[in-house]
Every structure is written in structure tokens, then in C-alpha cells.
N, C-alpha and C positions, 0 to 999 in steps of 0.2 A: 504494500500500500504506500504513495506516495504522501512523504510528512510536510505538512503544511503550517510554517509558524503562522498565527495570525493576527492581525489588529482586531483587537475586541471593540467597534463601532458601535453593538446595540447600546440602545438611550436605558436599558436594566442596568450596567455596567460601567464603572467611573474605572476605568483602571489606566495606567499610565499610556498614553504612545508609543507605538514599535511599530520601526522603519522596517517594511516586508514588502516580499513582490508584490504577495497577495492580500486581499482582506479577506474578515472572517465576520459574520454577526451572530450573535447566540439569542434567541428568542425561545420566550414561553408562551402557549398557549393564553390569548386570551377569549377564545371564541371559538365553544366546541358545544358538543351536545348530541345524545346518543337517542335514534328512533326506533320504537317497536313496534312492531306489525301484528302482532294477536289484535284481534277482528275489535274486541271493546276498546281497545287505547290506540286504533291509528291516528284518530285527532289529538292525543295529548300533547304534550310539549315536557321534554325532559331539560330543557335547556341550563338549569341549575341545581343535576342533580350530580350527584358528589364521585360519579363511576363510568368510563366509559365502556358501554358492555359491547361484546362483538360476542354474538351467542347464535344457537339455535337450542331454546328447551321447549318444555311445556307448563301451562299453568292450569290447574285442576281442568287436564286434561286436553286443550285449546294449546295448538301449533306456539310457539311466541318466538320470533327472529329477532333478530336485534343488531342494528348497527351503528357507527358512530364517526363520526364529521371533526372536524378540526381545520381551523383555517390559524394562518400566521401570518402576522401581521410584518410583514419586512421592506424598508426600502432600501432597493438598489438601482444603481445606475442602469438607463437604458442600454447602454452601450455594454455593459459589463461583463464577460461572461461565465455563467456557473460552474466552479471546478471541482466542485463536492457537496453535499449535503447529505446528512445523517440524522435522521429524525431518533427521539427516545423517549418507550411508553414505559411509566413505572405499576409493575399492579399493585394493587392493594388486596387488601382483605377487609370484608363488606356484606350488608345482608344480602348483597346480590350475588354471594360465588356461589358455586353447584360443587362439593367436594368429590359429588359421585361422578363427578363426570367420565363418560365411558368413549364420545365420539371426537373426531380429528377435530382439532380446533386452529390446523392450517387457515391463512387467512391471505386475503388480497390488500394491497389498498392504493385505489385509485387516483386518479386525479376529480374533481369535477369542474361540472361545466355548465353549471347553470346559478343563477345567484339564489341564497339560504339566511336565515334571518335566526338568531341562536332562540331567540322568544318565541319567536312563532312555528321553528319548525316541528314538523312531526312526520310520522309515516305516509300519508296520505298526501303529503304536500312536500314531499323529498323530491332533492333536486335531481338532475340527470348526471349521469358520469360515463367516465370514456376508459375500454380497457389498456388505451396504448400505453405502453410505455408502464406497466404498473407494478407491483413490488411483491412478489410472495413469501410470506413467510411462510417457513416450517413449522409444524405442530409442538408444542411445546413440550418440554420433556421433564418438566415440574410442575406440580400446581401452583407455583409462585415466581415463573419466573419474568423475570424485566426483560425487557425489548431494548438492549444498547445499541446505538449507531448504526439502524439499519440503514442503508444504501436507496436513496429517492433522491440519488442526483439527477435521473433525468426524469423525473415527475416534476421539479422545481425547475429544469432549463425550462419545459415545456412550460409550466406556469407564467417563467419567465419573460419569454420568448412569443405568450400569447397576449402579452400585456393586458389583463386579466387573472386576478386572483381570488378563485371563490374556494380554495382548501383542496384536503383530500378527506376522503372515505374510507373505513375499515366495515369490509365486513368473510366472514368466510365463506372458503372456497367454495365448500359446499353447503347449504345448511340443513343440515342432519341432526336429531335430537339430540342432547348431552353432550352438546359440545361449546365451548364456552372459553372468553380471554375477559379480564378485569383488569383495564387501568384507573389512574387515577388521573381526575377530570382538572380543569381551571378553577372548578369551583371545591377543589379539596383543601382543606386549609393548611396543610403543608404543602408549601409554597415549592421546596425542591423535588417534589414527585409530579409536579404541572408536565404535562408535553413538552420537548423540548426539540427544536430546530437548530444543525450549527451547519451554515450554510457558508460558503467560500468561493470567492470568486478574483477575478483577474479584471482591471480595466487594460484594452491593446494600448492607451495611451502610455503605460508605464513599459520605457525602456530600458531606465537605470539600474544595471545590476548591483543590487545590494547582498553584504556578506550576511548570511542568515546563521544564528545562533542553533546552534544544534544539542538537542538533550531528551531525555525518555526518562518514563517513570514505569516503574515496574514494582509489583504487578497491580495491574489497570485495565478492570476493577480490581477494586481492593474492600476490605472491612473497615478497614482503617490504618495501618499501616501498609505506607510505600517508602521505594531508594527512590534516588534520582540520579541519573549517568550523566555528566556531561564534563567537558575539558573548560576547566578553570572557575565554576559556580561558587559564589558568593553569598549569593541570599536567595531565598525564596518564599512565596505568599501566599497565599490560598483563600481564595472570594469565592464564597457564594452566587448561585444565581442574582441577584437580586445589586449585588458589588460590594456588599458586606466582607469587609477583612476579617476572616474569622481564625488565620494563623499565620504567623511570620517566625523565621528562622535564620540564624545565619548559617552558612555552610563551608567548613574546613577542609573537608576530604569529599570525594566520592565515594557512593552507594551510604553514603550515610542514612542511617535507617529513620525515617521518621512517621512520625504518629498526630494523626488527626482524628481527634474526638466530632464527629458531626454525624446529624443523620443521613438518612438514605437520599441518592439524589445526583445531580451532574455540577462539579464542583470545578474552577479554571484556578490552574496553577501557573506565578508568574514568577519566573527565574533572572536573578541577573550575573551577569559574571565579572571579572576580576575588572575587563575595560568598561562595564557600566552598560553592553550591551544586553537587553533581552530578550524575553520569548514567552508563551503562551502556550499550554497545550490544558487539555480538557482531564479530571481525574473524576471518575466516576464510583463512588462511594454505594456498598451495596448490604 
């Protein structure tokens, strides 16, 4: 995979400037909302409810589908073009999981293409979507597991690129009884399990080759302890989604082992080194 230092531009995010080829923006969800299709609730509206379900069960006895929407709110340059993005769903545990669950809970998620309104959407009045270009996940191989960095770089060119942004859709592949995914929604009130978007891109107008700082953290994920590899690091910081400094260290040696108490969530680690040069990469706490 090619490693991408990047400027953290989102308006979430006060963190210092770093001169890079590329940029990078990190956004969370602010505009999602999951619909069901059992026959009594296609009119309802889920739009502030605390889970995003991507299912197929039943309810005393009655079909119940369920899928779920998410749009991200991001500006970039017309001109700009997309070099990666990496969406990440965190699940929860909620009255809504099925622990019996027995069917494939492989999932699509598409682009759409038609405009959605988080208040008023429902099953009956869901928007249209398009399969190109769309992302499949694998069936998951826990009941609790997280969705890190999956690969919708080119659902977001195409976003891009249609200049038109009405989100994407999660729903599965197939929908079959007992099958079932739980994340947690915008409206969860832990703030680091929101949707998360790290989207990167290149403007052609940048020719200046700049020396880019280079460093890994391993291993990422983590519980809470990670090293960090690089030649000549100095200090390093650790912000929150949101740009909350929630750890700072200085650094002596390599692989020196350090430890971050936080909860679960997508965390940005900012390194500097001996000349005062840094860098950014993403540490995801699980």
C-alpha cells in the first residue's frame, strides 16, 4: 500500500501544518440514518436513532430489511484528484444486535444518486443508487467486529468527479434472515465510534518536490499500546477526532514503546523529528 503523509485540512482538526505532496481531510459523519422495510414502519424515519443496522431478520414473524445511508460532508478542490479514501464503521453493542445470528452478513455499499433528507427519510421514500464502482465487504468473522479502512477510493472519485454529493448506502448482499452488521451512528454519543472518512488527494498544480518525513507505528490497530519506527523522532502527539490533544511524549530512541489510555475509535498521530520536520498518520485504537 502506498504511504501517504498528510495535511490534516478538516475544520474537526487544529493540528499544526505539514508541507506534503498530498493532502488529506478526516471527517465524521454528520448525516446518516438507517431505513426498514417491514410492511408497518416503511414510513418511519430513523434518522436519530443511535445504530446503523445493515440486516435482514424478522419481527414477530414479518420479513424486516434494513439499510443504512451516510453522506460526508467534505470540500475539495474541483480540480483535485482523489488518491485514496478509506471509510471506518465502528459496531456497537445495542438493543438492536441478533447474537443468534446464523446468515452471511457480506455487504455492498454503494454510491447514490438521488438527493435524501436525514429527517424525513424512510423506506418508502429511499433514494436511488448505482452498483458501479461499489465496495464489498466480507462476512464478518466476529460478532463485534469494526470495519477499518475499507477501500471507497473510487466511490468518492466518482462522487467526486460527478460534482454531486448525496452519500453512500450499506446494505447486504443478499438479504436472507439472520443476518445482520451494527455500527454506530452520528447520533451515538461517543463521539470516536461516528463514521469516519480519511480521504486524500493531489492538486496537478503542485510540482515542488518536497522531502516527506517517513515513520510507522506498529501495531495499528492497537488496544493501547504502540512503537513508533522512524530515523531521528523527537516528539510525538496524539489528537482525537474532534483535535483534542489527548497525549504528548518526547522521544529518545526508536521503537520506544508507548501507551495510550483512550477509548475505542480513529485517533491521528503527529510526529516530529530532530530538524523540526513532521508527519501524520492515523492510529486506530480498538
Amino acid at each position: 500500500m502506498k504511504k501517504i503523509i498528510c495535511i490534516l485540512t478538516c475544520s474537526l482538526l487544529s493540528l499544526p501544518s505539514i508541507s506534503q505532496k498530498d493532502s488529506c481531510i478526516v471527517k465524521t459523519s454528520r448525516t446518516d440514518a438507517m431505513i426498514i422495510g417491514r410492511t408497518n414502519v416503511v414510513h418511519v424515519n430513523y434518522g436519530e436513532h443511535l445504530d446503523l443496522l445493515v440486516s435482514a431478520w424478522t419481527n414477530n414473524g414479518d420479513f424486516t430489511p434494513c439499510r443504512s445511508l451516510i453522506k460526508f460532508d467534505f470540500d475539495i478542490p474541483a480540480q483535485a484528484i482523489i488518491t485514496s479514501a478509506e471509510l471506518s464503521l465502528f459496531h456497537i453493542q445495542s438493543q438492536s444486535n441478533h447474537p443468534e445470528q446464523t446468515g452471511n452478513n457480506a455487504a455492498y455499499i454503494k454510491r447514490v444518486t438521488s438527493p435524501w433528507e436525514e429527517d424525513l427519510l424512510t423506506w418508502a421514500n429511499k433514494p436511488t443508487t448505482t452498483d458501479v464502482n461499489r465496495v464489498n465487504t466480507a462476512a464478518t468473522t466476529s460478532v463485534d467486529q469494526d470495519f477499518i479502512d475499507i477501500d471507497v477510493t473510487a466511490l468518492i472519485q466518482d462522487i467526486h468527479q460527478s460534482g454531486v454529493n448525496y452519500g453512500i448506502q450499506l446494505e447486504l448482499q443478499v438479504e436472507e434472515i439472520y443476518s445482520n452488521l451494527i455500527f454506530a451512528s452520528s447520533d451515538n454519543p461517543n463521539t470516536n465510534i461516528h463514521p469516519t472518512i480519511n480521504i486524500c488527494y493531489s492538486l496537478p498544480s503542485a510540482t515542488t518536490e518536497l522531502e516527506i518525513l517517513e515513520f510507522d507505528i506498529y501495531p495499528n490497530p492497537t488496544s493501547s499500546e504502540f512503537s513508533l519506527r522512524g530515523e531521528g523522532l523527537r516528539n510525538v502527539k496524539v489528537y482525537d477526532i474532534a483535535g483534542k490533544l489527548i497525549f504528548e511524549s518526547p522521544l529518545y530512541e526508536t521503537n520506544t514503546l508507548l501507551s495510550v489510555q483512550a477509548t475505542q475509535g480513529v485517533y491521528q498521530v503527529l510526529v516530529t523529528d530532530s530538524e523540526g520536520r513532521q508527519a501524520i498518520k492515523k492510529l486506530v485504537i480498538q
